[in-house]
CHARMM internal coordinates of N, CA and C (Angstrom, degrees):
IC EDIT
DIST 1 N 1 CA 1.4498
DIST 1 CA 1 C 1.5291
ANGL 1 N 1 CA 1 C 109.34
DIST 1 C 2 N 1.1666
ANGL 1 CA 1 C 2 N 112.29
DIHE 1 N 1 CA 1 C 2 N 130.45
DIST 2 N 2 CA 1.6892
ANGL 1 C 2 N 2 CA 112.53
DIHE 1 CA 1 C 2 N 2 CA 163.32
DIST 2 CA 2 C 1.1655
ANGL 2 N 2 CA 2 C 125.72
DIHE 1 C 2 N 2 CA 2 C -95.77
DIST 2 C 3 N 1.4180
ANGL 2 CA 2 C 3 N 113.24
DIHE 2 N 2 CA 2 C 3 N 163.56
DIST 3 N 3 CA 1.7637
ANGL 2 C 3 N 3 CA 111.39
DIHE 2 CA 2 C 3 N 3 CA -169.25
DIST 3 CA 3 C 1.7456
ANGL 3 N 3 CA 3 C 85.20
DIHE 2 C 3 N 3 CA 3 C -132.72
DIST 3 C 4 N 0.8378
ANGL 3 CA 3 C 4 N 111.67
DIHE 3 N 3 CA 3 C 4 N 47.97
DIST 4 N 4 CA 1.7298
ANGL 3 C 4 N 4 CA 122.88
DIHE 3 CA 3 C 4 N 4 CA 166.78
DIST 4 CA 4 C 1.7506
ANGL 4 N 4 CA 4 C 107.84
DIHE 3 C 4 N 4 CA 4 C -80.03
DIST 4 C 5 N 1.1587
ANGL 4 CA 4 C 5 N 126.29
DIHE 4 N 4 CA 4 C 5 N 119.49
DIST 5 N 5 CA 1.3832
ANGL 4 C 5 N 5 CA 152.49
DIHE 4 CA 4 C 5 N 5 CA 152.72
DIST 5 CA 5 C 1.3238
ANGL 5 N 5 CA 5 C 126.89
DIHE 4 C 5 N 5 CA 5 C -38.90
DIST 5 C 6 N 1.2869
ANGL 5 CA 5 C 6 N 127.90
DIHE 5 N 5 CA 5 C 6 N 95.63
DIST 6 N 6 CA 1.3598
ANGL 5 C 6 N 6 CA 137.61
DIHE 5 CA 5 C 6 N 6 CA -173.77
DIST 6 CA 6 C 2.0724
ANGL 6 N 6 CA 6 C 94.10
DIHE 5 C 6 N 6 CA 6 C -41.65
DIST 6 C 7 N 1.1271
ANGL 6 CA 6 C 7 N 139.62
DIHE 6 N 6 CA 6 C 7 N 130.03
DIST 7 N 7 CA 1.4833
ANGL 6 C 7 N 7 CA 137.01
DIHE 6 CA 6 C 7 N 7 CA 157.41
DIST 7 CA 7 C 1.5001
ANGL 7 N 7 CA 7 C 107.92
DIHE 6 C 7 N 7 CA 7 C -94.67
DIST 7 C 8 N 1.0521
ANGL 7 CA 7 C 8 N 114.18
DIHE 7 N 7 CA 7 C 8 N 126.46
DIST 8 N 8 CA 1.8032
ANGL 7 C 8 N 8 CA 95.43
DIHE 7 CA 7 C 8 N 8 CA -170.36
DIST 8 CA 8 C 1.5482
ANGL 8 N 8 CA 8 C 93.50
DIHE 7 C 8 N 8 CA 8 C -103.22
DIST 8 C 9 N 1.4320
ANGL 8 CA 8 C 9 N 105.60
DIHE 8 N 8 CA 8 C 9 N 166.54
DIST 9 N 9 CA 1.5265
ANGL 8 C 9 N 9 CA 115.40
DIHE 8 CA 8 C 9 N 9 CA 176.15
DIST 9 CA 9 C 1.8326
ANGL 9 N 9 CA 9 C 96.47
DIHE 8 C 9 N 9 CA 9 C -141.50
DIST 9 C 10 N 1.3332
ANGL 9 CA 9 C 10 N 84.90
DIHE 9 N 9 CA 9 C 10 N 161.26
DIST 10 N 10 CA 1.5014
ANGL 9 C 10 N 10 CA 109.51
DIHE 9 CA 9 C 10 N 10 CA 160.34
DIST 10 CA 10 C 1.0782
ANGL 10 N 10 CA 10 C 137.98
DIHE 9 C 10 N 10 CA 10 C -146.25
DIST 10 C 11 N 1.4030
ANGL 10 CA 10 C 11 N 120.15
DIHE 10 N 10 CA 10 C 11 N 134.56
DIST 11 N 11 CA 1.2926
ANGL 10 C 11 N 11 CA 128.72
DIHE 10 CA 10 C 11 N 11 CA -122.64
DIST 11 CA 11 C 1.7682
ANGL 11 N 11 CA 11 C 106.18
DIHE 10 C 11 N 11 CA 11 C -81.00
DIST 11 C 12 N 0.8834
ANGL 11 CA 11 C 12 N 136.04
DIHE 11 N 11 CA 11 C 12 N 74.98
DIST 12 N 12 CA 1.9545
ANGL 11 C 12 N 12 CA 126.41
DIHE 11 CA 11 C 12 N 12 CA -173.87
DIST 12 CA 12 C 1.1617
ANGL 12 N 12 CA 12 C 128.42
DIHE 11 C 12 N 12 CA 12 C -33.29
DIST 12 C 13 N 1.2524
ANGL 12 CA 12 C 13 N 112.87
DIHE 12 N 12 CA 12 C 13 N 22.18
DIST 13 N 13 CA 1.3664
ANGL 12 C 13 N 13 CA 144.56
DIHE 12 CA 12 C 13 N 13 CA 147.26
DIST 13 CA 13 C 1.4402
ANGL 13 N 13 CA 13 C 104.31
DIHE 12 C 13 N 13 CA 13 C -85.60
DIST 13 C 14 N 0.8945
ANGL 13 CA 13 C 14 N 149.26
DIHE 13 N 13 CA 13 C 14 N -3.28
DIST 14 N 14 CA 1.7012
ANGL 13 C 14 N 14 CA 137.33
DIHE 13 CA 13 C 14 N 14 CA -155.76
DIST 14 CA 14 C 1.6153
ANGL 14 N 14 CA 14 C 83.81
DIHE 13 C 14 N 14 CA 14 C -117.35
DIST 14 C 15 N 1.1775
ANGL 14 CA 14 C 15 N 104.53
DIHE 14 N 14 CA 14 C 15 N 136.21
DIST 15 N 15 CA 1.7045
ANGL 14 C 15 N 15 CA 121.52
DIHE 14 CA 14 C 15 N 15 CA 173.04
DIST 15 CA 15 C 1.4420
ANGL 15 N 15 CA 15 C 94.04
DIHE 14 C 15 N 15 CA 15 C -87.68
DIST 15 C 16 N 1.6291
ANGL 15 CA 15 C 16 N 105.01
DIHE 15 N 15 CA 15 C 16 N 179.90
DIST 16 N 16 CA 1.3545
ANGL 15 C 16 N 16 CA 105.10
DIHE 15 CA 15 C 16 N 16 CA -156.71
DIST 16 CA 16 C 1.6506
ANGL 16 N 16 CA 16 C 113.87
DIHE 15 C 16 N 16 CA 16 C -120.59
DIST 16 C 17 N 1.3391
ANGL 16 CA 16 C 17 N 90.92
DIHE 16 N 16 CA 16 C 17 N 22.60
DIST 17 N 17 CA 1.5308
ANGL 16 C 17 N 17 CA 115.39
DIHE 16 CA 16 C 17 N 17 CA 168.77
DIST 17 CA 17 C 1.5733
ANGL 17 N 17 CA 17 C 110.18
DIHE 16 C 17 N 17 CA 17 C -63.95
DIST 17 C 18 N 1.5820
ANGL 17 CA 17 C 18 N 140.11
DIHE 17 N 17 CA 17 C 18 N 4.39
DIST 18 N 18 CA 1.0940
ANGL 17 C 18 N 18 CA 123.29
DIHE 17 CA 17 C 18 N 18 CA -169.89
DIST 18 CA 18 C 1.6183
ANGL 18 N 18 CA 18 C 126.20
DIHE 17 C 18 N 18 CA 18 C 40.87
DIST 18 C 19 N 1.5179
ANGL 18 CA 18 C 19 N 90.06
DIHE 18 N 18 CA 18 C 19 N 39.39
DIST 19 N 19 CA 2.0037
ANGL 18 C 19 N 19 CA 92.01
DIHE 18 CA 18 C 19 N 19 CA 164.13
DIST 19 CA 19 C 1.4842
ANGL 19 N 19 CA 19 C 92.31
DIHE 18 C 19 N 19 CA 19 C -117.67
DIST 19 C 20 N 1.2638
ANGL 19 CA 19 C 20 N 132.42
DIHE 19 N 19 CA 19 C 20 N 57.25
DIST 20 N 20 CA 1.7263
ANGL 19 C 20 N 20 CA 118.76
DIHE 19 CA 19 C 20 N 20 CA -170.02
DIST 20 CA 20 C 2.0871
ANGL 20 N 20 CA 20 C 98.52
DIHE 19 C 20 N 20 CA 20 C -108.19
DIST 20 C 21 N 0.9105
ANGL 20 CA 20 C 21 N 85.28
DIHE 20 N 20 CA 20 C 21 N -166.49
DIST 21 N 21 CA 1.6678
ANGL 20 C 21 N 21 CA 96.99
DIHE 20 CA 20 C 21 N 21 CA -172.00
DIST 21 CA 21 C 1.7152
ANGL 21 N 21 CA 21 C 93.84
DIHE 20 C 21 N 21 CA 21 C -156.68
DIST 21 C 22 N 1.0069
ANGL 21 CA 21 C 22 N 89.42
DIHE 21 N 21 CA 21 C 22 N 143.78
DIST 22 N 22 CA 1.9840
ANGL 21 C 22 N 22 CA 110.28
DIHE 21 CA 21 C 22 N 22 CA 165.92
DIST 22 CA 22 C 1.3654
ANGL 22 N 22 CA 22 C 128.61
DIHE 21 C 22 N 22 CA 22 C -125.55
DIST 22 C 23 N 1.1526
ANGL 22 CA 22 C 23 N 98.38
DIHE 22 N 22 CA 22 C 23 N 134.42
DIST 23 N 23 CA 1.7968
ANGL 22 C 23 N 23 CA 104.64
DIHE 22 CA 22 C 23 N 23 CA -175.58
DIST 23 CA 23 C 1.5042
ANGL 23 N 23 CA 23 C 108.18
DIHE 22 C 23 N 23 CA 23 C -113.93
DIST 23 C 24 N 1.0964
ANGL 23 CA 23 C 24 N 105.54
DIHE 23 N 23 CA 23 C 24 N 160.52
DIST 24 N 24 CA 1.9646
ANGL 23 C 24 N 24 CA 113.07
DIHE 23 CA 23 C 24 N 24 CA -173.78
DIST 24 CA 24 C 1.7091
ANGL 24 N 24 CA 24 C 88.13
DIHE 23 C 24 N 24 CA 24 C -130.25
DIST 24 C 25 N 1.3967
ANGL 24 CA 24 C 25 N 134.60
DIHE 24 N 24 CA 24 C 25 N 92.49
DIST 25 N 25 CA 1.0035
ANGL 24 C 25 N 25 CA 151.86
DIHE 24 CA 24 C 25 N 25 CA 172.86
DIST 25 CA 25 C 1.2844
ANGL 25 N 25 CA 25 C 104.36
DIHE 24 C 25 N 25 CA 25 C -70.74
DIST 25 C 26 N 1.1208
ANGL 25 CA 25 C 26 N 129.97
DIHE 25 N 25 CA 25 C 26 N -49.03
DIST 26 N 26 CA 1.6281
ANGL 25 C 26 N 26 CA 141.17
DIHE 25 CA 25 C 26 N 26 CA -171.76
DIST 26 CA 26 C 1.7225
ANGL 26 N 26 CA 26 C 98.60
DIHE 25 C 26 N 26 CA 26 C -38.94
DIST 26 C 27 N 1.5475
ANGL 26 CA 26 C 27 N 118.75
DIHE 26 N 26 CA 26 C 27 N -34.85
DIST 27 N 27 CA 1.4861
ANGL 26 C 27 N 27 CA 94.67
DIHE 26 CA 26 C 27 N 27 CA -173.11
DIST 27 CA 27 C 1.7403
ANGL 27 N 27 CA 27 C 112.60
DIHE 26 C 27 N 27 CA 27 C -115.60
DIST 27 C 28 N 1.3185
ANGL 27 CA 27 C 28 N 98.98
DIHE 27 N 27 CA 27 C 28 N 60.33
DIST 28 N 28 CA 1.0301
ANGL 27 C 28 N 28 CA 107.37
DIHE 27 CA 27 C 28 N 28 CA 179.14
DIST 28 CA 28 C 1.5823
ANGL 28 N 28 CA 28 C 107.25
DIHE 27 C 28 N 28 CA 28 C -84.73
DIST 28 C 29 N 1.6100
ANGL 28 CA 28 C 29 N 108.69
DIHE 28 N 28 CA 28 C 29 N -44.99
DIST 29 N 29 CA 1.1341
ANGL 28 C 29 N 29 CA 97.04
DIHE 28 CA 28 C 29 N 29 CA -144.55
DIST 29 CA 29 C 1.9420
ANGL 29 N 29 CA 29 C 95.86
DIHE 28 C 29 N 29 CA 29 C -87.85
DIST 29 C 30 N 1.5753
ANGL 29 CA 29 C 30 N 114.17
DIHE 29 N 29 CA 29 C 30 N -20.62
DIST 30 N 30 CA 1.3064
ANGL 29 C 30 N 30 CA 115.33
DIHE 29 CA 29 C 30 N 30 CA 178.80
DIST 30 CA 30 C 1.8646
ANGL 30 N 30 CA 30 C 116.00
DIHE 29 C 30 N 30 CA 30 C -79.43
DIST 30 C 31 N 1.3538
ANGL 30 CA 30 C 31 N 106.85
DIHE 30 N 30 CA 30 C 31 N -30.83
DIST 31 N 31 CA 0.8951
ANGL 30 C 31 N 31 CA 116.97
DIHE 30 CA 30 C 31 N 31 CA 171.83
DIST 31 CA 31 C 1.6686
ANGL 31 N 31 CA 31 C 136.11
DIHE 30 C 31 N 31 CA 31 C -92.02
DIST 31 C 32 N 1.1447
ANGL 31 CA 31 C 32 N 98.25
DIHE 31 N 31 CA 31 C 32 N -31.38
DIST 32 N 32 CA 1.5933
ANGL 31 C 32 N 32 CA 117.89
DIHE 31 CA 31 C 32 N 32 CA 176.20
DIST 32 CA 32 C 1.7061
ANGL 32 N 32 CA 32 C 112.16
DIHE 31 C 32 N 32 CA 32 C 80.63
DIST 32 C 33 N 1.5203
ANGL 32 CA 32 C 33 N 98.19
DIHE 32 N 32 CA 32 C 33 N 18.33
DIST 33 N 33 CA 1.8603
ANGL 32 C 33 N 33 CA 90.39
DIHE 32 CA 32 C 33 N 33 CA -178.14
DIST 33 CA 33 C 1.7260
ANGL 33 N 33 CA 33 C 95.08
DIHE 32 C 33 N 33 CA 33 C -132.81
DIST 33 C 34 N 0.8482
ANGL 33 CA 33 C 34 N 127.62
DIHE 33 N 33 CA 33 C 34 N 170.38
DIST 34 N 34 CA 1.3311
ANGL 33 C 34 N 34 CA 155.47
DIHE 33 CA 33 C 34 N 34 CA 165.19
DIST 34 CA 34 C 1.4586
ANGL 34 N 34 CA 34 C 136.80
DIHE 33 C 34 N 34 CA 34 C -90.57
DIST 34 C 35 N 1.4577
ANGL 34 CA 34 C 35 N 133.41
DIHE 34 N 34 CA 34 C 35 N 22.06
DIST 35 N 35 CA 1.6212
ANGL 34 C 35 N 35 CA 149.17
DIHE 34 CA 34 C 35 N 35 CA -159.72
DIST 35 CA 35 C 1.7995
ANGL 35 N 35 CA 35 C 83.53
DIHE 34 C 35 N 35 CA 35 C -28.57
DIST 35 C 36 N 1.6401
ANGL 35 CA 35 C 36 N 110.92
DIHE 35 N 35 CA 35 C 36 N 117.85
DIST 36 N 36 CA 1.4857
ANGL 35 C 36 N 36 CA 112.60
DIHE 35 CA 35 C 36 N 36 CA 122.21
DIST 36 CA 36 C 1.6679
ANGL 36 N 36 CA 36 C 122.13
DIHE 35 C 36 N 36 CA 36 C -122.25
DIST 36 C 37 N 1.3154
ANGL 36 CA 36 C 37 N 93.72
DIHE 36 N 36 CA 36 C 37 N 160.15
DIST 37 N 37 CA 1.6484
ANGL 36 C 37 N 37 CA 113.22
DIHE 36 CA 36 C 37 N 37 CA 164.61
DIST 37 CA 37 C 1.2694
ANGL 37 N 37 CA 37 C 118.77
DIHE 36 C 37 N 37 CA 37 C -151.15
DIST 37 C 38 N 1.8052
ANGL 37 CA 37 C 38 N 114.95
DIHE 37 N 37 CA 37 C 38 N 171.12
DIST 38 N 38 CA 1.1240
ANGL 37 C 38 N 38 CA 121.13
DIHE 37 CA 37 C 38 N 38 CA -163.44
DIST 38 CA 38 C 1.8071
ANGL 38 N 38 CA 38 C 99.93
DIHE 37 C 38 N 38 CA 38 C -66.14
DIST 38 C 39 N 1.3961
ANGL 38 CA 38 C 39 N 98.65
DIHE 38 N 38 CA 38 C 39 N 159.98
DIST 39 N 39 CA 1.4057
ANGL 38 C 39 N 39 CA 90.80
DIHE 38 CA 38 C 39 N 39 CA 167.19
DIST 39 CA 39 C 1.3727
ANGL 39 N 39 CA 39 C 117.89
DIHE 38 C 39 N 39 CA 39 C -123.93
DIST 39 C 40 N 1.4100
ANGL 39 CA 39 C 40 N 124.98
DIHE 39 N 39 CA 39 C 40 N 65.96
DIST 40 N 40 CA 1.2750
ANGL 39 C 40 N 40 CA 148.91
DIHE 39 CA 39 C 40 N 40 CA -177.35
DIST 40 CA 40 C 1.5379
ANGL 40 N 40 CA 40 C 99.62
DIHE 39 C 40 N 40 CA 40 C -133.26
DIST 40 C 41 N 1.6778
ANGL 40 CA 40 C 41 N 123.36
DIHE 40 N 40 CA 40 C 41 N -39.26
DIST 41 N 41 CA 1.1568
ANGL 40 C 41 N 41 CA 138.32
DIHE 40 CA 40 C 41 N 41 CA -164.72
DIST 41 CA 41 C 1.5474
ANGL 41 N 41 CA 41 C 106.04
DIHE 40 C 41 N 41 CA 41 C -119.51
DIST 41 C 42 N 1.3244
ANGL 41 CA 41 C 42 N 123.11
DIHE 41 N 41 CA 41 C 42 N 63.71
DIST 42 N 42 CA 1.0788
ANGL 41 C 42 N 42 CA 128.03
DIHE 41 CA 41 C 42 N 42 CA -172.50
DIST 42 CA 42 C 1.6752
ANGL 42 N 42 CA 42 C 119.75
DIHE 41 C 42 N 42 CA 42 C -68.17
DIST 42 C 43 N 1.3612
ANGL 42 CA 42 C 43 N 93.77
DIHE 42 N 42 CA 42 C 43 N -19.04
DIST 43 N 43 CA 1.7425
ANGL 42 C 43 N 43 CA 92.10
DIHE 42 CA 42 C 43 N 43 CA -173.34
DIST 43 CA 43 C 1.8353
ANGL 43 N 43 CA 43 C 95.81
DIHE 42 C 43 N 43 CA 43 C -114.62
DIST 43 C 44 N 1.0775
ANGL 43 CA 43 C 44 N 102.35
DIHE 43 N 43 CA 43 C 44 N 3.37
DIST 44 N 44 CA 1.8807
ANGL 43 C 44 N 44 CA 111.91
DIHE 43 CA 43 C 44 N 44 CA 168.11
DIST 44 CA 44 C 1.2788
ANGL 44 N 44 CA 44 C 125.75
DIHE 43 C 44 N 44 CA 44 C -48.51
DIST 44 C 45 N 1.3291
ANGL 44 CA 44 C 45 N 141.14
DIHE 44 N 44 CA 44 C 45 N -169.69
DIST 45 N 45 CA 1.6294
ANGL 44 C 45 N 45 CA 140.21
DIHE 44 CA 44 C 45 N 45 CA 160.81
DIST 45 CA 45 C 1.7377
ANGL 45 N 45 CA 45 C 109.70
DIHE 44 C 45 N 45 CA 45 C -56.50
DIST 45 C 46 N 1.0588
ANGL 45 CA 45 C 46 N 136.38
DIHE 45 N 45 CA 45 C 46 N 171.56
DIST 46 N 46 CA 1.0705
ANGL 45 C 46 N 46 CA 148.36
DIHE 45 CA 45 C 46 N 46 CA 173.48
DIST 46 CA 46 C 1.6180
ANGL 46 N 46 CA 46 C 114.93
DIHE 45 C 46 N 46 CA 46 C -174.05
DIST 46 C 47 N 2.2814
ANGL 46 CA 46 C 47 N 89.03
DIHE 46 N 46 CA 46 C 47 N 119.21
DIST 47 N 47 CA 1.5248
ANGL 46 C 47 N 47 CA 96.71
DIHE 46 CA 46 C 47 N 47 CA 179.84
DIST 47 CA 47 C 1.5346
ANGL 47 N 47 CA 47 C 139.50
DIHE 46 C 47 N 47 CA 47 C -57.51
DIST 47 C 48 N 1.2147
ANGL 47 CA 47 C 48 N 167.19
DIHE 47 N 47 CA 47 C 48 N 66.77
DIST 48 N 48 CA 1.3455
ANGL 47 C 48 N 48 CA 174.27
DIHE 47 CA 47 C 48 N 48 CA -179.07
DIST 48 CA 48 C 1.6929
ANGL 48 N 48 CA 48 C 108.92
DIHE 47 C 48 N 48 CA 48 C -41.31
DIST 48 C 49 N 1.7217
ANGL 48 CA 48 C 49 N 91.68
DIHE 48 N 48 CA 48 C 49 N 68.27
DIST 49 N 49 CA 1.3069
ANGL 48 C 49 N 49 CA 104.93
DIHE 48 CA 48 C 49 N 49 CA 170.82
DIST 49 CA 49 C 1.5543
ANGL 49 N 49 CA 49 C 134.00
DIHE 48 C 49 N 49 CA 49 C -65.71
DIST 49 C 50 N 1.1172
ANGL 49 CA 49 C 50 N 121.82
DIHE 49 N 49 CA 49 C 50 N 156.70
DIST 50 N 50 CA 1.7492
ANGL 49 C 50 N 50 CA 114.82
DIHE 49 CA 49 C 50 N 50 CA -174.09
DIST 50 CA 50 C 1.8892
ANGL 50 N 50 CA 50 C 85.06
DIHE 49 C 50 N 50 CA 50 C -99.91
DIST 50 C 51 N 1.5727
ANGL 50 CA 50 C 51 N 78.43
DIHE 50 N 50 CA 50 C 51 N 140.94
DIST 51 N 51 CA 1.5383
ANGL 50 C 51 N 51 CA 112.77
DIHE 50 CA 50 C 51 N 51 CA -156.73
DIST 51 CA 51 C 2.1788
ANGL 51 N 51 CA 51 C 86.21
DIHE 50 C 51 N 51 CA 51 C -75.10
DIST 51 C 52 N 0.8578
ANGL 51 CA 51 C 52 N 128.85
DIHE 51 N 51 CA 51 C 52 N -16.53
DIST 52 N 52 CA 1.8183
ANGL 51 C 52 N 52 CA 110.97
DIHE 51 CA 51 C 52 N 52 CA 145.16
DIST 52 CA 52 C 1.7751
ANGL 52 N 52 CA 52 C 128.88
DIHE 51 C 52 N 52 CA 52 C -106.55
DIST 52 C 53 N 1.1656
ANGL 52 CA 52 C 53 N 90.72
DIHE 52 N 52 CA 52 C 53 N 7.79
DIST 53 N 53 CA 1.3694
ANGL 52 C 53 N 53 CA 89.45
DIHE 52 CA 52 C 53 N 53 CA 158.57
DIST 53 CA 53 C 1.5024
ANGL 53 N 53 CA 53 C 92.10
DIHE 52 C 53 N 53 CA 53 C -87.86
DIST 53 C 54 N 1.1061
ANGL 53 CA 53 C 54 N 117.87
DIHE 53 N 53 CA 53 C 54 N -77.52
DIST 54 N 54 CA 1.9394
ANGL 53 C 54 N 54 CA 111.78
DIHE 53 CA 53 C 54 N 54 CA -157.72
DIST 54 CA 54 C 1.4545
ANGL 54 N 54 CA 54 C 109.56
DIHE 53 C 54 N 54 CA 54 C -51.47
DIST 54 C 55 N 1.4052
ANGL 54 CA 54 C 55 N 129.40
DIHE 54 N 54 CA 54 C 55 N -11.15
DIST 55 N 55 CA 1.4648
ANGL 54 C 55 N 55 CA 127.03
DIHE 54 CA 54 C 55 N 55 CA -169.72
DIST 55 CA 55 C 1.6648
ANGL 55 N 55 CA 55 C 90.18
DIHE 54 C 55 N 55 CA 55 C -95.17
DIST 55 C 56 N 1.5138
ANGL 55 CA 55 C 56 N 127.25
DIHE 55 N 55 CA 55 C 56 N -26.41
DIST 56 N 56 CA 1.7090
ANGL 55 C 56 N 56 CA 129.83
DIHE 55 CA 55 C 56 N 56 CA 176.89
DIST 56 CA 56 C 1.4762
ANGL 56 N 56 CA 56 C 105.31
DIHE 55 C 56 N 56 CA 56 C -55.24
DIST 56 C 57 N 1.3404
ANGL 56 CA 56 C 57 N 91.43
DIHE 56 N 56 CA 56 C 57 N -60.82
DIST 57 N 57 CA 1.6182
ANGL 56 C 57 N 57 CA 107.23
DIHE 56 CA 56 C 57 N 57 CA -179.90
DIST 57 CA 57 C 1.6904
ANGL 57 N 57 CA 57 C 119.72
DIHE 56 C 57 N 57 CA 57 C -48.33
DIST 57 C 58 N 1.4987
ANGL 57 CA 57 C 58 N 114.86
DIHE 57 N 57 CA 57 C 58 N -47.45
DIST 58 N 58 CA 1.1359
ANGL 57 C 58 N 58 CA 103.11
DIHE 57 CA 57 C 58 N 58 CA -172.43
DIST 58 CA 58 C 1.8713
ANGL 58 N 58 CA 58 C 114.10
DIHE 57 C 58 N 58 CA 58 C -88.85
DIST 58 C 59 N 1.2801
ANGL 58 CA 58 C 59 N 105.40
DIHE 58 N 58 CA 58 C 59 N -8.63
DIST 59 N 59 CA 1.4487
ANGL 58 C 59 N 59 CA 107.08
DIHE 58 CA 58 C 59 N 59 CA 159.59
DIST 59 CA 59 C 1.3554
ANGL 59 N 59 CA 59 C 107.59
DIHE 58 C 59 N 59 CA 59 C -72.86
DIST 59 C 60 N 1.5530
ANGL 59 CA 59 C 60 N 138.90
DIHE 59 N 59 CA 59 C 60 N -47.47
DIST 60 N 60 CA 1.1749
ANGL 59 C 60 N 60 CA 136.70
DIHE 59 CA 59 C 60 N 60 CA -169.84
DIST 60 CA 60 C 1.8252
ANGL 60 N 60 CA 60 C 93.98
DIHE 59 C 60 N 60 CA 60 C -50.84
DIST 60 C 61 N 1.2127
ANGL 60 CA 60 C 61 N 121.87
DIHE 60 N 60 CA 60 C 61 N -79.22
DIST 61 N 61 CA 1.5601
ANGL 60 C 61 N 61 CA 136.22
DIHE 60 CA 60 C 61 N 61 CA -174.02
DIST 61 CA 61 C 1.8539
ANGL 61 N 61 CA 61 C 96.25
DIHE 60 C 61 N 61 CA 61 C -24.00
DIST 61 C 62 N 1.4733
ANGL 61 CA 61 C 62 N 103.71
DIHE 61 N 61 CA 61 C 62 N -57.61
DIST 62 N 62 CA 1.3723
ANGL 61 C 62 N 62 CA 103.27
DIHE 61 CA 61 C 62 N 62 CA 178.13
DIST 62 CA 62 C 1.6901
ANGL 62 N 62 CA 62 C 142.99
DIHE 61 C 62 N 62 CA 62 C -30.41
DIST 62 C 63 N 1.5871
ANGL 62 CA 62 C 63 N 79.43
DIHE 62 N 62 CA 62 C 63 N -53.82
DIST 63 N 63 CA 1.7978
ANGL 62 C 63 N 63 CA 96.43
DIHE 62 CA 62 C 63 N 63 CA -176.48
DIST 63 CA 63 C 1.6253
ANGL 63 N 63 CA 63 C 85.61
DIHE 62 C 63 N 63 CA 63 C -111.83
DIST 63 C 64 N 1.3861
ANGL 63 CA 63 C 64 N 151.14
DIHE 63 N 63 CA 63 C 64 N 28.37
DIST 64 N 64 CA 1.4983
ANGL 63 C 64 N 64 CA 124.83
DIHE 63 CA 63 C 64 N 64 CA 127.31
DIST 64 CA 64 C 1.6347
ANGL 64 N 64 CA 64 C 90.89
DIHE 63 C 64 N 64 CA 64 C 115.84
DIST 64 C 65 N 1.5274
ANGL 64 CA 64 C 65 N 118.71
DIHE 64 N 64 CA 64 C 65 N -22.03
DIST 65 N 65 CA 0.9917
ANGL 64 C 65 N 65 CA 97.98
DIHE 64 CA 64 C 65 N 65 CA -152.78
DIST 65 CA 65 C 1.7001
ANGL 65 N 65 CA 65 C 132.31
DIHE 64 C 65 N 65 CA 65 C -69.43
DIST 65 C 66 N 1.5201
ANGL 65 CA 65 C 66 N 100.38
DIHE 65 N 65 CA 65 C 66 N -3.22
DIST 66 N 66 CA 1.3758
ANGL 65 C 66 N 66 CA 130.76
DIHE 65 CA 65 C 66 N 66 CA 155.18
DIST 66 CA 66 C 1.5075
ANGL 66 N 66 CA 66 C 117.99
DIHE 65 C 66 N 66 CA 66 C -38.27
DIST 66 C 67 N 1.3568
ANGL 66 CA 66 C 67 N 126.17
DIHE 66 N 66 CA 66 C 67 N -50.17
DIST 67 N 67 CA 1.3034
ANGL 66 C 67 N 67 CA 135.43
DIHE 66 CA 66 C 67 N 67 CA -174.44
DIST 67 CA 67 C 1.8966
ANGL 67 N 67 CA 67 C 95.28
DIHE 66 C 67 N 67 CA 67 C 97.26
DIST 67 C 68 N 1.2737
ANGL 67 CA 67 C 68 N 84.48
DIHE 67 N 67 CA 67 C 68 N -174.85
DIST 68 N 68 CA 2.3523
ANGL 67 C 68 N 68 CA 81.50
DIHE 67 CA 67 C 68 N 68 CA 177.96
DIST 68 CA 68 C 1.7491
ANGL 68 N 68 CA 68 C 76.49
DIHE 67 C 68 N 68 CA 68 C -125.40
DIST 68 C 69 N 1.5794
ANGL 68 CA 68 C 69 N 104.95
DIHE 68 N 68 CA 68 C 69 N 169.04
DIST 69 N 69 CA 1.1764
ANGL 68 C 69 N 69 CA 131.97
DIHE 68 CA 68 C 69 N 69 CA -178.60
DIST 69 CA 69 C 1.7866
ANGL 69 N 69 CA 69 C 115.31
DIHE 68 C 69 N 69 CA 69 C -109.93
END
COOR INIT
IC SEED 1 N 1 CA 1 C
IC BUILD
């Protein structure tokens, strides 16, 4: 078991409107998930994504196939 520390980042892509999200990538590779949360709510819930679901997702965002909001 590890006692490794989610590091969160944000992405410099995120405008500065405070609608951003943060990911802790660092435990992907020990853990196999991806923790994001809002980053307004830093001490809030945070999702523990599977490290190809969140890598689907951020290719989807990539090539558009998301649509924009």
């Amino acid at each position: 078991m590890t006692t490794e520390s989610p590091r969160w980042f944000t992405s410099s892509y995120s405008g500065n409107g405070g609608q951003c999200v943060q990911v802790a990538t660092n435990l992907a590779a020990t853990r196999g998930t991806v923790p994001v949360r809002d980053s307004k709510n830093p001490n809030g819930p945070a999702l523990n994504l599977p490290v190809g679901a969140f890598s689907s997702f951020v290719a989807a965002l990539k090539t558009g196939e998301l649509g924009s909001a």
